[in-house]
Wavefront OBJ file of the C-alpha trace (Angstrom):
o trace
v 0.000 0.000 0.000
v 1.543 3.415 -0.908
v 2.182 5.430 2.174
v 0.997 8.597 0.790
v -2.214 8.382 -0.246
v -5.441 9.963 1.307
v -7.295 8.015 3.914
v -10.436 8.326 1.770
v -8.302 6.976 -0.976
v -7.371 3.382 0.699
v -11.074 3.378 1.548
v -12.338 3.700 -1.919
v -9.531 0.347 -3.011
v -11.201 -2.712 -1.899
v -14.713 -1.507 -3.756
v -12.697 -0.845 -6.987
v -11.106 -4.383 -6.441
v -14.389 -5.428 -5.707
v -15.854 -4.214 -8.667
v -12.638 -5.401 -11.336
v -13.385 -8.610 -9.342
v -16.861 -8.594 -11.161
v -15.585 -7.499 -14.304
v -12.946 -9.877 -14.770
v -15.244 -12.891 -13.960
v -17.890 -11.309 -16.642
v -15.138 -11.522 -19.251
v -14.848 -7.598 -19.537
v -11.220 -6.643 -21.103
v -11.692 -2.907 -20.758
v -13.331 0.065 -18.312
v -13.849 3.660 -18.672
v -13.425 5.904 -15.866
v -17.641 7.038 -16.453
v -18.356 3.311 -16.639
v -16.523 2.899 -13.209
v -18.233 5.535 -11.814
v -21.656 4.556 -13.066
v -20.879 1.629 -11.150
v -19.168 1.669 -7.791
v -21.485 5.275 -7.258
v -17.908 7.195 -7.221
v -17.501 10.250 -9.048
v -15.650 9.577 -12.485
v -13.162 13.115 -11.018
v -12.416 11.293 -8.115
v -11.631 7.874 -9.559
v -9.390 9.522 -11.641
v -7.358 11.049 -8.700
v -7.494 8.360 -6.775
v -5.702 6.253 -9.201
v -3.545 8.580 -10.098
v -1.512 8.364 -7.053
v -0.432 5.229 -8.622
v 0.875 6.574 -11.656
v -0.104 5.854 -15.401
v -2.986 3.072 -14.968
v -4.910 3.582 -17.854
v -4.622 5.375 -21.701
v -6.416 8.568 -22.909
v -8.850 7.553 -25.391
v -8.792 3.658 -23.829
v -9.616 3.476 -20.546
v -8.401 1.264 -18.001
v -7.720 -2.579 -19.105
v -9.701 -4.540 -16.623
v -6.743 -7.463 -15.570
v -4.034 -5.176 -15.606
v -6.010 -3.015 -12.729
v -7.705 -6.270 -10.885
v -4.102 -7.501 -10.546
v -2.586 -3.940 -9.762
v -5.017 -3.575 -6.835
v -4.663 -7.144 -5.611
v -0.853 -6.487 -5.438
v -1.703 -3.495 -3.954
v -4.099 -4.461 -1.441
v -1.826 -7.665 -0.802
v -4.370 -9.870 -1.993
v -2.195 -12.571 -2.886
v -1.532 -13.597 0.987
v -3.682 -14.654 3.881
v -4.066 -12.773 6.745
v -4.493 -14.516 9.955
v -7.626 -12.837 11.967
v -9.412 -13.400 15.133
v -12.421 -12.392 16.662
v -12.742 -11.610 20.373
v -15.959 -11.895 21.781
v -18.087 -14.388 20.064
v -21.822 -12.931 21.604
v -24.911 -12.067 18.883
v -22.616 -10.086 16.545
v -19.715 -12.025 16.687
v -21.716 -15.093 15.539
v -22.871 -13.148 12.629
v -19.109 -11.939 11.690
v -18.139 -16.036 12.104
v -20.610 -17.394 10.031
v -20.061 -14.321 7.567
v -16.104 -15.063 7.772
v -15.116 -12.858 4.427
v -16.055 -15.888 2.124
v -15.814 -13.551 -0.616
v -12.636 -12.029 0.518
v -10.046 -15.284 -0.396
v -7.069 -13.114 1.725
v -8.775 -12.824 4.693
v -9.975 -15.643 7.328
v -10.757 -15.725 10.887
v -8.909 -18.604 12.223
v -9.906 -17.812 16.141
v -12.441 -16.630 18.206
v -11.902 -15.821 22.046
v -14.449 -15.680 24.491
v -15.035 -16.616 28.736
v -18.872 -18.077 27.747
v -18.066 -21.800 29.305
v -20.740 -22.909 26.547
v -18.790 -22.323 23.593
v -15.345 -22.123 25.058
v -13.530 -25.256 23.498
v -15.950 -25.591 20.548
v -15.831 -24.589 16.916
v -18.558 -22.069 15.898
v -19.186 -21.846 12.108
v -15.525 -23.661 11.317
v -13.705 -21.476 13.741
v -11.994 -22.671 17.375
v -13.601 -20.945 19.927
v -10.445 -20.546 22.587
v -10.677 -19.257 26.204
v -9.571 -15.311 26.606
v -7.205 -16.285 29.022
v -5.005 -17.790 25.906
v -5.439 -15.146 23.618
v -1.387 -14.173 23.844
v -0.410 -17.403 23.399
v -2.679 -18.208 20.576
v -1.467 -14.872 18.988
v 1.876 -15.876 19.078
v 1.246 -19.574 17.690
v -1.280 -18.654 14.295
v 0.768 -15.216 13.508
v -2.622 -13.063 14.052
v -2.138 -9.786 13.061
v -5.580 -8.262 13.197
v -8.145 -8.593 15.541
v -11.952 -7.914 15.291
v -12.950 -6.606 19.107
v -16.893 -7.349 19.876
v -16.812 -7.459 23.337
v -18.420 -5.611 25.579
v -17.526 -2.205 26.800
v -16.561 -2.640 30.282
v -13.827 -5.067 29.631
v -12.689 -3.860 26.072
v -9.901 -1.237 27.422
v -7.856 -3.683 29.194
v -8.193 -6.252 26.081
v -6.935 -3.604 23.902
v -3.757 -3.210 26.303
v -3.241 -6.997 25.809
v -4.001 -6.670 21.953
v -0.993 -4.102 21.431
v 1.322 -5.890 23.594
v 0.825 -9.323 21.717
v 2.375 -7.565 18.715
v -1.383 -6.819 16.843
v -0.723 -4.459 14.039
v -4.413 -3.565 13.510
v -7.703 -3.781 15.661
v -11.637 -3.428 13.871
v -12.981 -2.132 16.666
v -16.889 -2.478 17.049
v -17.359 -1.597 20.711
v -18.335 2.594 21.137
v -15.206 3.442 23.247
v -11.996 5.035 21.325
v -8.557 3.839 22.586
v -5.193 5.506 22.332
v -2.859 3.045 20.093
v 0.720 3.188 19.827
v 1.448 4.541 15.963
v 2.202 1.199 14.471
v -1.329 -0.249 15.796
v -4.131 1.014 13.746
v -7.870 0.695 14.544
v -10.736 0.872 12.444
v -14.056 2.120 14.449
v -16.875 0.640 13.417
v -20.240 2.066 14.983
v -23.108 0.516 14.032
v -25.651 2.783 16.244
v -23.794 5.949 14.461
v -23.596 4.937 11.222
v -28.129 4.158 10.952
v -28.655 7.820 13.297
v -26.728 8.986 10.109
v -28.885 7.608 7.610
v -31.797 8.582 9.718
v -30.912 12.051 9.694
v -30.676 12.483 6.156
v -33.841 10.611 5.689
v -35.513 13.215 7.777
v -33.397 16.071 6.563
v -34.708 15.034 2.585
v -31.111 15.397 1.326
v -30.634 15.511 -2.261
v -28.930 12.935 -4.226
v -25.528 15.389 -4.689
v -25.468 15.257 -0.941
v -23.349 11.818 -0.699
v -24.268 9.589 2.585
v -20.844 8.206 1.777
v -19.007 11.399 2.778
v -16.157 9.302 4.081
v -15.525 8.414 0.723
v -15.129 11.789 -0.530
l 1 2 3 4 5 6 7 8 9 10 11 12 13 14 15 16 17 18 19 20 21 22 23 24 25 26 27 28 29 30 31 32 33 34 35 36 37 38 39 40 41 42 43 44 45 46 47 48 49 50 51 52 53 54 55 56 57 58 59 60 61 62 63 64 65 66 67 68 69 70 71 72 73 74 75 76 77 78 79 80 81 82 83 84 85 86 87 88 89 90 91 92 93 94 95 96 97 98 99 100 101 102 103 104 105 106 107 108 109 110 111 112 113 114 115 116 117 118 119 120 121 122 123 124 125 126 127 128 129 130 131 132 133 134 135 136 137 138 139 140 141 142 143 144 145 146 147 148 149 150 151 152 153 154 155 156 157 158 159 160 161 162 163 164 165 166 167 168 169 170 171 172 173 174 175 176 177 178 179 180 181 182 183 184 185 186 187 188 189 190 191 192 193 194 195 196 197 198 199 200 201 202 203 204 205 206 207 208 209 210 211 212 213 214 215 216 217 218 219
């Protein structure tokens, strides 16, 4: 991943992949940036910055040749190795995020899930060991995990956090409300659920107009 680009930027990646994914299965050879655009609801402008940071990808009068970008963006997204996850907390949502498990993501697997429920403890939920908290360094160490999907709940997610950074986790998708202070090389991805539909309900209610993008992260 190049170091410079915008944070919106690496955002908008995977649904391009996503997208030359589709295209390249469909038998497509070639893309304009207005086809793109009609497609992944991005601006045609913005794709066109976006992949600029990465120099010449496509040809004036051309386009963008659908295999050579699918495989750009794979490199780019290091899509061509596996990266070990786990999932802490394995209550109502972390059930739904095991028996999801990226199945149409072929870098990305949860191999673990830690929890203190006696009931699951020691059993395999949708494919996936369910260990005991307790061993979470240990099993970090062992299976290499270097990013960790936190579900748990509030009261207890601070001091699992603590243990998180000093197992050596280099990134953290953090679902819980609370935002923690990371050392630099950990980064975390909040996800809030509750935030994200008040969002959608206040545009709703606010009748926005279709140039007023929900996806303002994106832009």
């Amino acid at each position: 991943m190049h170091k410079d680009i915008p944070r919106a930027t690496a955002k908008r990646l995977p649904i391009y992949h996503r997208y030359l994914r589709f295209l390249h299965n469909a038998g497509k050879k070639r893309i304009s940036s207005t086809e793109l655009s009609d497609a992944v609801k991005v601006d045609s402008a913005t794709i066109r910055r976006d992949f600029s940071y990465f120099g010449a990808l496509g040809k004036r009068g051309y386009g963008y040749d659908v295999d050579y970008l699918l495989d750009f963006f794979s490199k780019t997204l290091n899509q061509d190795r596996l990266t070990s996850v786990a999932l802490v907390g394995v209550g109502h949502l972390g059930n739904a995020l095991l028996n999801y498990n990226f199945r149409k993501n072929n870098n990305v697997r949860i191999g673990a899930g830690f929890d203190i429920n006696p009931d699951i403890v020691g059993t395999i939920q949708s494919g996936v060991p369910v260990y005991h908290l307790d061993d979470l360094e240990e099993q970090i160490q062992q299976q290499a995990i270097e990013i960790v999907i936190l579900t748990v709940p509030q009261a207890s997610a601070s001091e699992i956090v603590d243990r998180l950074v000093n197992s050596g986790i280099k990134g953290i998708l953090n679902f819980t409300p609370l935002r923690y202070d990371v050392p630099k090389h950990v980064r975390v991805q909040n996800v809030d659920l509750t935030n994200e539909l008040q969002t959608l309900i206040y545009f709703i209610d606010s009748n926005m107009d279709d140039g007023d993008d929900l996806e303002s992260e994106f832009n």
